[in-house]
C-alpha positions in Angstrom: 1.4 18.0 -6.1 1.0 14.5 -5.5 -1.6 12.1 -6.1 -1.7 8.1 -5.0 -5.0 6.0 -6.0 -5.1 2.6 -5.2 -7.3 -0.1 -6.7 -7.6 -4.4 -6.7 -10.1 -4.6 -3.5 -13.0 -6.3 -3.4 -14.5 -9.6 -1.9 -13.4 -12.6 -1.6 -14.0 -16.2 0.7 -11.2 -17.1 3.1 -8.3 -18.6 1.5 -8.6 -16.4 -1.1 -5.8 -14.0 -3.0 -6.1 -10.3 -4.1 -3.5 -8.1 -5.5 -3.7 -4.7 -4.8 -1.9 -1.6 -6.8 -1.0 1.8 -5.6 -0.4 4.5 -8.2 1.5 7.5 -7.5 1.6 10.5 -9.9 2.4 14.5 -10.0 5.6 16.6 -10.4 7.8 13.9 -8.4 10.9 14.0 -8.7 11.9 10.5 -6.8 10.1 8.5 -4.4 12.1 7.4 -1.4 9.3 5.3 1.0 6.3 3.6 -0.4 4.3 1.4 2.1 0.7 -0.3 2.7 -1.0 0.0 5.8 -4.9 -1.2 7.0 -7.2 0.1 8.8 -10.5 -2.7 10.5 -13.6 -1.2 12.0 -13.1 0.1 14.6 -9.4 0.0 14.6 -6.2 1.9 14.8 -5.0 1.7 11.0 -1.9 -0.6 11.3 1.3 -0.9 9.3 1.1 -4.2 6.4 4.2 -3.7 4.7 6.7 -0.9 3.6 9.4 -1.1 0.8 12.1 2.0 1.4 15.7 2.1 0.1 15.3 -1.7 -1.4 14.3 -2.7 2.5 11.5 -4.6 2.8 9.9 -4.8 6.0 6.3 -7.1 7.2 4.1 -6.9 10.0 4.8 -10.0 11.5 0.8 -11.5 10.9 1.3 -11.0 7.2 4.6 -12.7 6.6 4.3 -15.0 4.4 1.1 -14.4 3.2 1.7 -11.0 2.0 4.4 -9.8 -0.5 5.1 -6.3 -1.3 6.8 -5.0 -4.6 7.9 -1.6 -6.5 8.3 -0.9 -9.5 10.4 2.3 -9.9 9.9 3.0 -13.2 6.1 3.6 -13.2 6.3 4.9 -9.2 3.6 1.6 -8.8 4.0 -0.2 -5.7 1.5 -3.4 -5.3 0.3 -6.2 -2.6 0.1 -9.6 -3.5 -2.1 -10.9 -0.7 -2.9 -14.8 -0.4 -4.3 -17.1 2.1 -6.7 -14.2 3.2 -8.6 -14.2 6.5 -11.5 -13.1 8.0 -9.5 -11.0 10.0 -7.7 -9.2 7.2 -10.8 -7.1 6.2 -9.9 -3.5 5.9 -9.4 -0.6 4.3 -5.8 -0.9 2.8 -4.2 2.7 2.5 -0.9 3.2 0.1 1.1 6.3 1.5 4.3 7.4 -0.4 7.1 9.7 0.7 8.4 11.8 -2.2 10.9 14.8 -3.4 8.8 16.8 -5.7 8.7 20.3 -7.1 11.6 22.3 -8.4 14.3 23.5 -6.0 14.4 24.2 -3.5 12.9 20.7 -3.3 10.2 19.2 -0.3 9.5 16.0 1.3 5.8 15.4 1.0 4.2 12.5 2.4 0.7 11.1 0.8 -1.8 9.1 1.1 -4.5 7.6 -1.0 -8.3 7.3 -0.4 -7.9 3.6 0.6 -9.2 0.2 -0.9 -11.9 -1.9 0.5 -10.7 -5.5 1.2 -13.5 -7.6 2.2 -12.9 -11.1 3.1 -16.0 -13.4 3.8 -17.8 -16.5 2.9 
């Protein structure tokens, strides 16, 4: 019903920037939470950033660094990430809550495959 892909990881040295993008599609009606999380090796996958009702909301080691953005008209939602560390390698997941179908409408809650962010000299 629904389908999210993202896409923009890769490797990069310290310091570095990467944008990520997250692409939601299917019979969706509206999309009411879009958010990135991360999962290291080894890890409990961990919330990055989430945009939901036009609130924006950071884990506190990414402020700053990280900026998240939507764009409702193409159900895109995308992670400008700069300043990268070491410690930021992950896989980055995008998960969406949307209304989809025909009524009686449901809630469904996705997420994608995941996108390999690398960061090392």
């Amino acid at each position: 019903q629904v389908q999210v892909v993202e896409s923009g990881g890769g490797l990069v040295q310290p310091g570095g920037s990467l944008r990520l993008s997250c692409a939601a599609s299917g019979n969706i009606r509206s999309i009411s939470a879009m958010g990135w999380y991360r999962q290291a090796p080894g890890k409990e996958r961990e919330l990055v950033a989430t945009a939901t009702g036009g609130v924006i909301k950071y884990a506190d080691s990414m402020k700053g660094r990280f900026t998240i953005a939507r764009d409702n008209a193409k159900n895109m939602l995308y992670l400008q990430m700069n300043s990268l560390k070491p410690e930021d390698t992950a896989v980055y997941y995008c998960n969406v809550g949307a209304i989809v179908g025909v009524y009686p409408y449901r809630y469904l809650e996705v997420w994608g495959q995941g996108t390999l962010v690398t960061v090392s000299s």
